[in-house]
C-alpha positions as CSV (number, residue, x, y, z in Angstrom):
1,X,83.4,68.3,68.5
2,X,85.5,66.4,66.3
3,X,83.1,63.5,66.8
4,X,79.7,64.6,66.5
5,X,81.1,66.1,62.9
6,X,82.3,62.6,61.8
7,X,78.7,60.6,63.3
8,X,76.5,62.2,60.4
9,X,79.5,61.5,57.6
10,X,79.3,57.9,59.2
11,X,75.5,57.9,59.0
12,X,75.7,59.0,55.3
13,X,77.9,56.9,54.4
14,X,76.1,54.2,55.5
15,X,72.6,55.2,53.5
16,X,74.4,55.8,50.7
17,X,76.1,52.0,51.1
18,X,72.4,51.1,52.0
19,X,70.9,52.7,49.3
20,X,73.2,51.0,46.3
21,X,72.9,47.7,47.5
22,X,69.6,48.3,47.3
23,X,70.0,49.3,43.6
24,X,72.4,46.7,43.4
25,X,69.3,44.1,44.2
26,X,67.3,45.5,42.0
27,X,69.1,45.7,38.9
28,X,69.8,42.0,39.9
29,X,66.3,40.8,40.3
30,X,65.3,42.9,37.0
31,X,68.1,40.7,34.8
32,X,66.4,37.9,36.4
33,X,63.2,38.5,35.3
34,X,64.7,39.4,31.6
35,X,66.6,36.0,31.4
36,X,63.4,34.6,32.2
37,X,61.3,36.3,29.4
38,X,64.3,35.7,27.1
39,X,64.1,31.7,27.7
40,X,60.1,31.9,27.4
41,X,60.4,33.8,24.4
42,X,62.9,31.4,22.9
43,X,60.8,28.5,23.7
44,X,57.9,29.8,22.5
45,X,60.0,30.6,19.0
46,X,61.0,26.5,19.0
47,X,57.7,25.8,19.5
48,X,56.4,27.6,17.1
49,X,59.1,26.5,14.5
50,X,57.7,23.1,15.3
51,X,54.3,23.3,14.9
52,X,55.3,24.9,11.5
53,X,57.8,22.0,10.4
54,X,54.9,19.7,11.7
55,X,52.3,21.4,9.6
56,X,54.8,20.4,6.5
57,X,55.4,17.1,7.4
58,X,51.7,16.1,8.0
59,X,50.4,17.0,3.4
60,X,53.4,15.2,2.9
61,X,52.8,11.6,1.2
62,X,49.2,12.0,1.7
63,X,49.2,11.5,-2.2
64,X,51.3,9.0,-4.3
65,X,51.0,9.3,-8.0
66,X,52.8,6.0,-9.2
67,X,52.4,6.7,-13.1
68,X,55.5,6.7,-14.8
C-alpha cells in the first residue's frame, strides 16, 4: 500500500516541478521582451536627441554679420 500512497506524491511533485519551470520560462521570455522595449526606447531617445542637436546645428552660421 505503501506504494500506491507515494505514486500520487510522485505525480505531484512532478506538476508542481512542471508547473514552475513553466513559470520559470515565462518570467524569462517576459524580461526578454522588457530588455527589448528598454533598448528600443533608448534608441528612440538618441535619436531623438539627434534630430534635436541637428535642428541646432542646421540656423547655425546661416547668417554672418561682419560689422565691427
Amino acid at each position: 500500500m505503501s506504494a500506491s500512497c507515494s505514486a500520487p506524491s510522485a505525480a505531484g511533485a512532478s506538476q508542481l516541478s512542471q508547473a514552475l519551470l513553466g513559470q520559470q520560462i515565462s518570467i524569462g521570455v517576459t524580461r526578454l521582451a522588457l530588455n527589448a522595449q528598454q533598448q528600443q526606447g533608448d534608441a528612440a531617445n538618441q535619436l531623438l536627441a539627434s534630430a534635436a542637436q541637428l535642428s541646432q546645428a542646421i540656423g547655425k552660421g546661416q547668417q554672418f554679420d561682419a560689422v565691427g
